[in-house]
Steps between C-alpha positions, in 0.01 A plus 500: 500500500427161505148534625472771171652218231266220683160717401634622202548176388185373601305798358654487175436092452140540516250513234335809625843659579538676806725739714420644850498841511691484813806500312410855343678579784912584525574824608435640141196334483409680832582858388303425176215435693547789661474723196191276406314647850580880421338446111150690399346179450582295784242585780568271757751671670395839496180404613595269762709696651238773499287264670768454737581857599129592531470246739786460719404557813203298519783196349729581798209484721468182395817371485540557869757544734907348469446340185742249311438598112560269233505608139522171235615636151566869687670622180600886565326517809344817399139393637567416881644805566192707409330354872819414665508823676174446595575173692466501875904441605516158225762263605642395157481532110600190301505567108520118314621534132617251258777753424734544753697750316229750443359432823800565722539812266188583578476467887819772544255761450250373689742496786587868433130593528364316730836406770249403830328224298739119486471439112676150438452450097518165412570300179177237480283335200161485654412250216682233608462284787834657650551505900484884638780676464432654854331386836139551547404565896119431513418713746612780384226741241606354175376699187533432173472798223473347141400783316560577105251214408754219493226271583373522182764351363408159615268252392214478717564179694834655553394813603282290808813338607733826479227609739486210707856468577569847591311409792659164571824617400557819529275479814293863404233643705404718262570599094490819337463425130439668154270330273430655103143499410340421220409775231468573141757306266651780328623650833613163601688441117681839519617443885734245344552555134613881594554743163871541654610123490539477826370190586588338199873531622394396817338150344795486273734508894415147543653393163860705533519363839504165319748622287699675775499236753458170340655540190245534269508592151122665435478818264274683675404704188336191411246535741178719519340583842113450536257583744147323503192500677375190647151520508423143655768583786459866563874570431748656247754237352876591428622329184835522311419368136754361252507678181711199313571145612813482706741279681569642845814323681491508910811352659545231278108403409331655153115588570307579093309776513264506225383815237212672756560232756433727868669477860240570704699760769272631728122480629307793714204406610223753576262486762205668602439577861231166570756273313790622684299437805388115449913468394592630842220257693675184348811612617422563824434854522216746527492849380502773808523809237486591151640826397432575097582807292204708355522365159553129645791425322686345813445386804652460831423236769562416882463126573453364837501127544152304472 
């Protein structure tokens, strides 16, 4: 909570006013998002977990024998259960959410299915520069799976150091990773301004949390969701825009939002498969295998230390 009212307060001070999309994220922020991966126009999921099932074994094969899995930002854990079967014996399964509700919710039914394989779900903010909420054993095979194109939620010089550190940190031998590529705008616009609303509820999450949790007072009628195209940065922008000024009140401070004034939510940066590449070589990692789906919408990578 506090961590929540610090950024919120910080994001909401600034010219350019800001919110991390991190906070989208309560457990109905989580079950929105799940509605948002079974819509028409979202493609990543479908496709990456096509990509995914076509190619499990070889993924296993590669993931080796005994391994300790690690999923930052698992959300429903739908994804590492596709190749999990697949695994040769794997020692443990550790799903790291920022919601502990959903994710311990979550995790009972992974139990059920799968009752050989030690799942320990864990409440952890990747973000932040927070000690691990579990002990790493450096010897042991250490994977990572980030998959659902999280990365491309982070600027660029972040992304390099999420990538770094799950090496010195995390101590990985290997990552697993889903990376969104970059296409045609209109597919991109539509994958997050969906017909249904969808997403725009999902946007709109981060400001009833405020209200919910901190006390806020913000009419969320007042606000329109937007999706844009970056063309400079390769990525689609999430924006909430105010349709009148107002006066929003957080625990005690007032923040003016001006008529059309925008909170810039969320970023997703695309990537094509040579850009993705040079990302992972500053971080410390080379590509081993590239799998991609036949209309390259999405693509899946194994990393192996440089």
């Amino acid at each position: 909570m506090k961590s929540f009212l610090q950024e919120v307060s910080l994001g909401l001070s600034k010219k350019n006013k800001k919110l991390n999309s991190k906070w989208f994220y309560d457990f109905h922020g989580s079950k929105l998002f799940e509605q948002i991966t079974e819509l028409e126009e979202y493609y990543p999921t479908r496709t990456e977990i096509k990509i995914l099932k076509d190619n499990k074994i070889e993924i296993a094969n590669k993931i080796g024998k005994s391994a300790t899995l690690i999923e930052p930002g698992a959300g429903d854990i739908k994804k590492i259960a596709i190749f999990l079967d697949s695994l040769d014996k794997p020692k443990k399964y550790i799903p790291l959410d920022i919601s502990e509700d959903y994710m311990t919710k979550i995790s009972k039914g992974f139990k059920r299915k799968f009752p050989k394989v030690a799942i320990t779900p864990k409440a952890y903010d990747f973000s932040r520069n927070s000690k691990l909420p579990f002990k790493v054993n450096s010897s042991e095979n250490i994977v990572i799976f980030f998959p659902g194109s999280t990365l491309g939620n982070f600027e660029k010089k972040d992304a390099i150091k999420f990538l770094k550190m799950l090496k010195s940190k995390f101590k990985a031998k290997m990552i697993i990773i889903g990376v969104d590529l970059i296409k045609d705008i209109p597919t991109l616009i539509s994958a997050y301004d969906d017909k249904k609303g969808v997403t725009a509820k999902f946007n709109k999450n981060i400001l009833r949390r405020i209200n919910t949790e901190l006390g806020g007072n913000i009419d969320l009628n007042s606000y329109k969701h937007l999706a844009i195209y970056n063309k400079s940065k390769k990525r689609i922008e999430m924006r909430l825009k105010c349709k009148k000024n107002s006066n929003i009140k957080v625990n005690g401070s007032k923040y003016l939002i001006k008529k059309n004034e925008e909170i810039h939510t969320e970023n997703s940066h695309k990537y094509s498969i040579k850009s993705f590449k040079n990302l992972a070589n500053k971080a410390g990692w080379k590509i081993k295998k590239t799998w991609v789906d036949k209309k390259k919408l999405f693509s899946v990578h194994c990393l192996d230390p440089r």
